[in-house]
C-alpha positions in Angstrom: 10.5 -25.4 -8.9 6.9 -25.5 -10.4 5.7 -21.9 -9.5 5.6 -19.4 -7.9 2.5 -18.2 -5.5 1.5 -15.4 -3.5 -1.0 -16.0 -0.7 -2.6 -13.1 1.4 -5.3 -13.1 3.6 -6.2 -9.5 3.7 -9.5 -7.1 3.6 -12.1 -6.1 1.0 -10.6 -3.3 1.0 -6.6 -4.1 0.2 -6.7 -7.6 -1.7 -3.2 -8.5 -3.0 -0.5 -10.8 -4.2 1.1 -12.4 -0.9 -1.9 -12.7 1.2 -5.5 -14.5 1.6 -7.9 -11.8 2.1 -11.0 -12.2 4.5 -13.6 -9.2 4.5 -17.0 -8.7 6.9 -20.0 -9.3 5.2 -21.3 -5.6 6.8 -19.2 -2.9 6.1 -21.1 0.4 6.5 -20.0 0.6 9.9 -18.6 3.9 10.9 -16.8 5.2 13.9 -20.1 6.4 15.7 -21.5 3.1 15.3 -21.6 1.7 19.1 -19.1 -0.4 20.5 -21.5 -3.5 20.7 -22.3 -3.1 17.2 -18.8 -2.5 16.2 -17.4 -5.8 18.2 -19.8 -7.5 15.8 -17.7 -6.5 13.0 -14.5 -7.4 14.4 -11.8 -11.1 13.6 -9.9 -11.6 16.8 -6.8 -13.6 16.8 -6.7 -15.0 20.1 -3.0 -16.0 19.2 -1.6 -12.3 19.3 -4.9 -11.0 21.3 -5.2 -8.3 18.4 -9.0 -7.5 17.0 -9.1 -5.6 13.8 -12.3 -4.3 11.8 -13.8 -4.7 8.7 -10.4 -6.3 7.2 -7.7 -9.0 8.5 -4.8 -9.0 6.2 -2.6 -12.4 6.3 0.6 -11.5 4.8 2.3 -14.8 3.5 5.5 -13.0 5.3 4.4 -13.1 8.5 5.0 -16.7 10.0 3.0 -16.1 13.1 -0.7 -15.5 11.1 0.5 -18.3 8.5 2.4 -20.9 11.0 2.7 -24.0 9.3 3.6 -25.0 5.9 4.3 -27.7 4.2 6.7 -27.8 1.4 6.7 -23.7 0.5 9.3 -21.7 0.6 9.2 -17.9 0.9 9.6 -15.7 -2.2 10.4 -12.6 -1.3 9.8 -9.8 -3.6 12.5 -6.7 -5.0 11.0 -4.1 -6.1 10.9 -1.9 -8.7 13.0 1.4 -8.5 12.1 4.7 -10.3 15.8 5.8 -11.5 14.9 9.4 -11.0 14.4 11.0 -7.7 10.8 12.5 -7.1 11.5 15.1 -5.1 15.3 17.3 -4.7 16.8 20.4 -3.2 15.8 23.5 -4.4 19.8 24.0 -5.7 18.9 27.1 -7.9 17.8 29.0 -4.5 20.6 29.4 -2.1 18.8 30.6 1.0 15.8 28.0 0.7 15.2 25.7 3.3 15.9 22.7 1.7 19.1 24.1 -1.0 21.5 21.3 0.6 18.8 18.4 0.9 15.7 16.8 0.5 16.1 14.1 3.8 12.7 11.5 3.6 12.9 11.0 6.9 9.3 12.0 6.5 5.7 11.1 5.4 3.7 10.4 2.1 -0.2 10.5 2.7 -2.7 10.3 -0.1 -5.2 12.5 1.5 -8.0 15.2 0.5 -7.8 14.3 -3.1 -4.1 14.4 -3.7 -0.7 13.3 -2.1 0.9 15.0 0.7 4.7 15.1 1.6 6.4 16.1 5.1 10.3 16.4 4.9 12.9 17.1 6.7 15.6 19.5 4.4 18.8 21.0 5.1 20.3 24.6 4.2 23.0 26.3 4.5 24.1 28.4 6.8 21.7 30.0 9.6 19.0 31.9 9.2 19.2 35.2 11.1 15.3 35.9 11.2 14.6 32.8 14.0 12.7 35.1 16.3 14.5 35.5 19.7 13.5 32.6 21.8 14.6 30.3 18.8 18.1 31.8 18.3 19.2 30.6 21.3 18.6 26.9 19.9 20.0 27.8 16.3 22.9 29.0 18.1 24.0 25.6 20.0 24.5 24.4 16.3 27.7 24.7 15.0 28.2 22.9 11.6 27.8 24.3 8.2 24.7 22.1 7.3 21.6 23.1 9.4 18.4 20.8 9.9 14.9 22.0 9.7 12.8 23.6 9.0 10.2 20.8 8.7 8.9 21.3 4.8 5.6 20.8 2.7 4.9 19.4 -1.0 2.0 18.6 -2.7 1.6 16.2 -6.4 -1.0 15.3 -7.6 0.0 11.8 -9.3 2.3 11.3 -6.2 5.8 11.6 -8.6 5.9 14.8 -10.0 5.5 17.1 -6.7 5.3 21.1 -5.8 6.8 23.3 -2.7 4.1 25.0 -2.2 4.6 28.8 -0.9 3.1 28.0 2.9 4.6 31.8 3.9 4.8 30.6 7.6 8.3 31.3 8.2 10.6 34.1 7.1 13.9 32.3 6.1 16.9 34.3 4.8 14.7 37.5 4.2 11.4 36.1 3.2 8.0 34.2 3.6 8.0 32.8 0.2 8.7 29.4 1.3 7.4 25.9 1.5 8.4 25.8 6.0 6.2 25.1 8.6 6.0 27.1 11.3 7.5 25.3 14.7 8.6 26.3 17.9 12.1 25.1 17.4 14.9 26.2 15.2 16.4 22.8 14.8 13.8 20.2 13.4 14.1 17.0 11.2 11.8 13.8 10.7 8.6 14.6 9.8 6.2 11.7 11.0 2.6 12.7 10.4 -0.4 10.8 10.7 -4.2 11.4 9.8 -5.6 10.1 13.2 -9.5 9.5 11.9 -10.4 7.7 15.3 -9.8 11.7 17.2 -13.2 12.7 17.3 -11.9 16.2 17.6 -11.4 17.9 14.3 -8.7 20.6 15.5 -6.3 17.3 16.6 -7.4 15.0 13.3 -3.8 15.5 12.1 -0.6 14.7 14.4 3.2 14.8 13.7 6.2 13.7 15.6 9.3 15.4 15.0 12.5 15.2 15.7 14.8 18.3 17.7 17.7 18.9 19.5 18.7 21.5 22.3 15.0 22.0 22.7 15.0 21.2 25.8 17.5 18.9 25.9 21.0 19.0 23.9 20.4 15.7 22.7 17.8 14.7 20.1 14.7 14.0 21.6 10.5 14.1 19.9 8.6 16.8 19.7 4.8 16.7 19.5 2.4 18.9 17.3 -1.0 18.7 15.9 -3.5 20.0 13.6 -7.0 20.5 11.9 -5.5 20.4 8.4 -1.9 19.2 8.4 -0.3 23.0 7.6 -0.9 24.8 10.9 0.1 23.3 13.8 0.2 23.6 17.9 3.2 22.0 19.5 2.8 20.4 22.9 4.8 23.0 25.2 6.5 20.0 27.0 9.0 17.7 25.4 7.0 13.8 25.7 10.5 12.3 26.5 13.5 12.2 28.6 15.4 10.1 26.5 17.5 10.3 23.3 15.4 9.2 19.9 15.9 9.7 16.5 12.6 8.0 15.0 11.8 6.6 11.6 8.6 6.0 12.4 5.2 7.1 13.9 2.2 4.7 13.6 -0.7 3.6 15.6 -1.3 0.2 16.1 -3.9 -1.8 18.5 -4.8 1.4 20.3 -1.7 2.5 20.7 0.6 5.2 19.5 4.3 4.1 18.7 7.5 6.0 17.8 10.1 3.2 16.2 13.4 4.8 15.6 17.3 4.5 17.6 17.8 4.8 21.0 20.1 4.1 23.7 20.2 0.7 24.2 22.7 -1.7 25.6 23.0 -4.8 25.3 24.1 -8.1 27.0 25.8 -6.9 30.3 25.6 -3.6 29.0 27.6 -3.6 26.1 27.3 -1.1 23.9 25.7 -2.6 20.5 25.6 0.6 18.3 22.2 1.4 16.6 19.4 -0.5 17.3 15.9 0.1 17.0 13.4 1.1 19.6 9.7 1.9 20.8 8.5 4.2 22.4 4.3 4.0 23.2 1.7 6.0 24.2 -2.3 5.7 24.5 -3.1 9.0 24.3 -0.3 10.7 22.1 0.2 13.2 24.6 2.1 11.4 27.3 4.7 8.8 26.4 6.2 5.9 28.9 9.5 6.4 29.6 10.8 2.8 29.2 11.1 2.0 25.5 11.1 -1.8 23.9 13.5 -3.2 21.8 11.8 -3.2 18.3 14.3 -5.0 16.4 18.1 -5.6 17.0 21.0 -7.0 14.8 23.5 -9.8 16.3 26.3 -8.0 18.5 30.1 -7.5 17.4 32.5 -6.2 18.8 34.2 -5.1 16.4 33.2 -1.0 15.5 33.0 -2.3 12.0 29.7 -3.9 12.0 26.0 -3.7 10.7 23.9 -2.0 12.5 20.0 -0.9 12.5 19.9 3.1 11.7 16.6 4.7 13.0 14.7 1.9 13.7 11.8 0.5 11.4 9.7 2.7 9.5 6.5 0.6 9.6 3.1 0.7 7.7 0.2 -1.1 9.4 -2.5 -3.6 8.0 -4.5 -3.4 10.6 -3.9 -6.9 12.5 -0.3 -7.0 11.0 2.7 -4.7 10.1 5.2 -4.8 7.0 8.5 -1.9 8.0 11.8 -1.4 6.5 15.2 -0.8 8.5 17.9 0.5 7.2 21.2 -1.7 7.4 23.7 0.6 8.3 27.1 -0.2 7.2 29.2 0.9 10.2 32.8 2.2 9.7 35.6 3.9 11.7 35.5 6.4 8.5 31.9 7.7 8.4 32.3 8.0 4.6 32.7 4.6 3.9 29.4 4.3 5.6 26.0 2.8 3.3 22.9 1.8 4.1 20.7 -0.8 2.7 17.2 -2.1 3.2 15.9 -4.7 5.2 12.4 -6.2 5.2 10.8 -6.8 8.9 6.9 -7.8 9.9 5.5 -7.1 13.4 2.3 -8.4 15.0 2.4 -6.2 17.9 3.8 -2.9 16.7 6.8 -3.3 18.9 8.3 -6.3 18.4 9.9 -6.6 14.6 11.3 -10.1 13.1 13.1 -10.8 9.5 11.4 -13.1 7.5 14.4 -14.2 5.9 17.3 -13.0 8.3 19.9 -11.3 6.7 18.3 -10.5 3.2 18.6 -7.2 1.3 14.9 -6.1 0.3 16.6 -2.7 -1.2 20.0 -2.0 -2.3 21.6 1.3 -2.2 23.7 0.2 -5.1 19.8 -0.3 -6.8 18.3 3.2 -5.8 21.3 5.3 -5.3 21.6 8.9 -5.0 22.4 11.4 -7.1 26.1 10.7 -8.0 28.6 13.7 -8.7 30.7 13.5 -11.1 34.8 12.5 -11.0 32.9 11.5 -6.9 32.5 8.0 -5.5 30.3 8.4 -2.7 28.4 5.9 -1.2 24.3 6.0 -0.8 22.7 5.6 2.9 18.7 4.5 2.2 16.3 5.9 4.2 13.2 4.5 5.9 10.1 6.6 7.3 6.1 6.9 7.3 6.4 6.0 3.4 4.7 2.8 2.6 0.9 3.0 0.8 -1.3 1.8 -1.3 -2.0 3.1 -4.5 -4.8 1.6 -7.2 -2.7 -1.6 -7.6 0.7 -1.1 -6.4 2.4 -0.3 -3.5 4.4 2.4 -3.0 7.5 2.8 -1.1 8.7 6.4 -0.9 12.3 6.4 0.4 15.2 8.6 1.0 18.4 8.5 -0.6 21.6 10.3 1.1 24.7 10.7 -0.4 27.2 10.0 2.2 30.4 12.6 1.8 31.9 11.7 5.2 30.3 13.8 8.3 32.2 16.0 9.7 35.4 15.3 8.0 37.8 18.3 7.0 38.3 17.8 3.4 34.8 17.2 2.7 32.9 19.2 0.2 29.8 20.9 1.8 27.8 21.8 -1.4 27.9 17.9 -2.2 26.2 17.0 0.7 22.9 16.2 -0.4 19.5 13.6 -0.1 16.4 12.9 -2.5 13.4 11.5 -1.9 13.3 7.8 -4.2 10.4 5.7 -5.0 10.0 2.1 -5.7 7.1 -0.2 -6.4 5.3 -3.4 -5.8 2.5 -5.0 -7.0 -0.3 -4.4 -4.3 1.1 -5.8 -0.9 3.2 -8.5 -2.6 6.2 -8.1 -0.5 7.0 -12.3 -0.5 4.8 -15.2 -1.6 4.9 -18.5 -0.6 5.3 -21.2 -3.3 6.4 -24.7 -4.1 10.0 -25.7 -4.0 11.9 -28.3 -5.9 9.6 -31.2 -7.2 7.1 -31.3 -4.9 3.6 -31.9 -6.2 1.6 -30.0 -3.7 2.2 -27.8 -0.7 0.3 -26.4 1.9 -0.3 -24.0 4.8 -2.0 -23.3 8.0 -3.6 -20.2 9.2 -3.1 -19.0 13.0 -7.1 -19.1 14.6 -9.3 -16.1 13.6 -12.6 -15.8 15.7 -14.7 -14.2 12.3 -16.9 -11.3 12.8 -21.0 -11.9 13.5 -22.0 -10.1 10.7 -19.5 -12.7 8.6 -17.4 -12.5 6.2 -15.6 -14.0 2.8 -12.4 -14.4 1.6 -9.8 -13.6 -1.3 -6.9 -14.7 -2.4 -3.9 -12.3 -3.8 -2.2 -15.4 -5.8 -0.7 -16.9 -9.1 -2.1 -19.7 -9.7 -5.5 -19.9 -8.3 -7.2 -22.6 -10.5 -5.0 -25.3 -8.4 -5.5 -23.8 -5.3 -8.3 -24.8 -2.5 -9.0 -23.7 1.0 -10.4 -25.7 3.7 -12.3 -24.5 7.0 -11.0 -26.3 10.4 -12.3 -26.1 13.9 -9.2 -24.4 16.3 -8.6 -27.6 16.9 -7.7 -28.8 13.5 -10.3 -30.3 13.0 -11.5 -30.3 9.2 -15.1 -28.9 8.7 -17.1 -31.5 6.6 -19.3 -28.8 4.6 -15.5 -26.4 3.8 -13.1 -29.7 3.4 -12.1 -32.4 1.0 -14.4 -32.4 -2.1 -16.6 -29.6 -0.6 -12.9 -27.2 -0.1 -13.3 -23.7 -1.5 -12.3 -22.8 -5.0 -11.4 -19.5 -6.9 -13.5 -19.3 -10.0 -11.6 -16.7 -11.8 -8.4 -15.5 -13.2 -5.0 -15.0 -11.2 -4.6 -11.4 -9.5 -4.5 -9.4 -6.7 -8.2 -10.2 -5.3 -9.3 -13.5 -6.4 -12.7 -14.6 -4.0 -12.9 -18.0 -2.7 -16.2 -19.5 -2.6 -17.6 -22.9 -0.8 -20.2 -25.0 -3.3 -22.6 -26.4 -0.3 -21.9 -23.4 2.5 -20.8 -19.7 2.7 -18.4 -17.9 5.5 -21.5 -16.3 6.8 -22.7 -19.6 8.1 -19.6 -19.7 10.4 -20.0 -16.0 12.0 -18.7 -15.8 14.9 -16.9 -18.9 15.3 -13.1 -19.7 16.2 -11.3 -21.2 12.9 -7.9 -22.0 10.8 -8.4 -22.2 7.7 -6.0 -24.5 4.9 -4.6 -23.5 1.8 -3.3 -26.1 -0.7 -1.2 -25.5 -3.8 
């Protein structure tokens, strides 16, 4: 094997290892700019029919934007783990919200100058102050360990984080809490996102969380926004008549989507377990009923099987989206029951593919919980709204639950318990694309990208750049005399994550507008 090498076609704004990176030549342009002006600052690939501006990422993982390749092999990247958790249950306070658990079936935003977590605890045992129209719900629920109610923290480096006293819900005898206030009483995965395309204020932030007997006494979405990401107004009718526990809540070409486990069968209706779904909407408000199957595992019949828990909790690039999915260990006893992490890559939001079927991305044997001592539980990983970019690395908040066995008699109810874990990549390298065996030289094809007409340039998140060149070809395949052969693009420059390719007789900007693949050889 001679090397290893990262390609990535990404934006000016994200440019890392894994990718090429192509970026518009204008980028003041803002949300009030008008439409014709904005289309002018849009790549289209007519391949997937998405258009994406300002940036088009090219993840070297994602085999439709990068379809053909010549002697390459994908790379995929493990990342690092932080040992200790970053956030846990408030254990020295038995009548906080979260004393039992810390679940990150939730959100990480970096947002208004600092980071910003929504969580999902458990306590235990109920709260008697649930005002009267939410003791009814509270009531339906009849194990020891209670969900909800949604929960707040706050860090400023985004690993050592504060529960900050929100004093929005009296629980157990007081305000002095980190809850936020909710019309239900039962209330887990927190899915927020900063919707900057709303052009009202008051509806900037919006969350999707999960709840049960409200309406319904199955779990179904809720719906709440807000100005600030603290107060919010829940929609008075439930979006959904349909059971889903989501991972996930992301918008993606227009649309809003809701990935997480629902009840599908399969082949002649057999029942396949969990399995992820979406669920869409273009407004946020009101939700189709009919969901689409976002990513499945192979069928067995046998009980004892993989399966896909909560669906994919997803991060979009803009023209492309990276998720995790949990690989559920299934069991007849629930508490031989783990859960390890898959990597998946979407181009339509709904639709989610392994790029190496089968591999684990994550371990829970690598970022395990908490363990208790003389105790051998196993760890169940987590996936949610937790994948961003931070200076040059990407983070991947995650949860970790120790698994004591649900609802069995002898289990030990204090040793239930879930953290919130972190783990690391270099900026958006999540799998490269290098040479294999003996081979001299590889190579690989872009998908056709109509570029913006305000053009453009391009970047390369790679290891060895000062071998690399890129050629420009018609749709067609057809080379481009001034971009190919002796005239091919070059990186003058160190290896990294954003390493601009330039053209010695033309520039990208001579090409705006025009439909094109472009070449990259190592």
């Amino acid at each position: 094997m001679k090397r290893k090498t990262n390609l990535l076609l990404a934006g000016w704004i994200v440019m890392t290892t894994g990718w090429l990176g192509i970026e518009p030549g204008w980028s003041q342009l803002t949300k009030e700019t008008v439409s014709s002006a904005m289309a002018k600052n849009r790549f289209h690939f007519p391949t997937t029919g998405i258009s994406v501006e300002d940036q088009a990422v090219l993840l070297a993982v994602d085999d439709v934007s990068l379809p053909l390749k010549r002697n390459l092999a994908y790379f995929i990247t493990k990342p690092t783990v932080r040992d200790e958790p970053v956030l846990t249950p408030s254990r020295d306070d038995r009548d906080a919200p979260d004393f039992l658990a810390t679940h990150f079936y939730g959100t990480v935003l970096h947002d208004q100058g600092k980071f910003r977590m929504w969580y999902y605890p458990c306590h235990l045992g109920k709260n008697p102050d649930w005002p009267s129209e939410l003791q009814t719900q509270a009531e339906h629920w009849k194990h020891e360990v209670i969900p909800g109610p949604l929960c707040y923290a706050e860090s400023e480096d985004g690993v050592v984080w504060n529960k900050p006293n929100l004093g929005q819900v009296i629980f157990k005898g007081n305000r002095d809490n980190n809850a936020i206030a909710l019309p239900s009483a039962l209330t887990a995965n927190a899915c927020v996102i900063k919707d900057v395309s709303d052009p009202d204020p008051e509806l900037r932030y919006k969350l999707v969380y999960w709840s049960q007997y409200d309406p319904y006494d199955y779990p179904t979405i809720r719906l709440a926004t807000s100005p600030d990401g603290l107060h919010w107004t829940a929609d008075k009718e439930a979006p959904l008549e349909a059971f889903l526990e989501h991972a996930s809540f992301y918008q993606f070409n227009g649309l809003y989507i809701a990935n997480g486990q629902s009840h599908l069968r399969g082949e002649s209706g057999r029942n396949r377990g969990r399995q992820g779904a979406a669920f869409l909407s273009t407004d946020f408000h009101h939700w189709q009923q009919e969901p689409a199957e976002s990513f499945a595992l192979p069928y067995v019949e046998s009980r004892k099987r993989d399966e896909v828990h909560l669906g994919v909790g997803a991060a979009s690039y803009g023209n492309v989206l990276i998720g995790l999915f949990c690989r559920w260990h299934n069991d007849e006893d629930f508490s031989k029951i783990s859960g390890d992490f898959g990597l998946v890559v979407s181009n339509d939001g709904l639709a989610f593919r392994e790029p190496v079927k089968g591999f684990n991305w994550l371990s829970a044997e690598d970022s395990p919980a908490t363990p208790v001592q003389g105790k051998d539980y196993h760890t169940i990983l987590c996936q949610a709204n937790g994948i961003l970019n931070v200076g040059d690395e990407t983070r991947i908040y995650h949860g970790r639950w120790r698994n004591i066995g649900w609802g069995q008699p002898d289990m030990e109810i204090e040793d239930y318990y879930a953290e919130v874990g972190l783990a690391t990549l270099p900026r958006d390298r999540w799998g490269a694309l290098g040479l294999v065996d003996d081979y001299p030289e590889g190579s690989v094809w872009t998908t056709s990208i109509r570029l913006p007409e305000k053009g453009c340039a391009l970047a390369l998140n790679a290891d060895g750049v000062d071998s690399m060149s890129v050629e420009v070809a018609n749709e067609d395949f057809t080379l481009m005399p001034d971009y190919s052969g002796e005239l091919s693009g070059k990186v003058s420059g160190p290896d990294g994550l954003n390493c601009p390719v330039s053209w010695s007789s033309r520039s990208l900007a001579d090409l705006a507008g025009r439909t094109v693949r472009f070449r990259v050889t190592i």
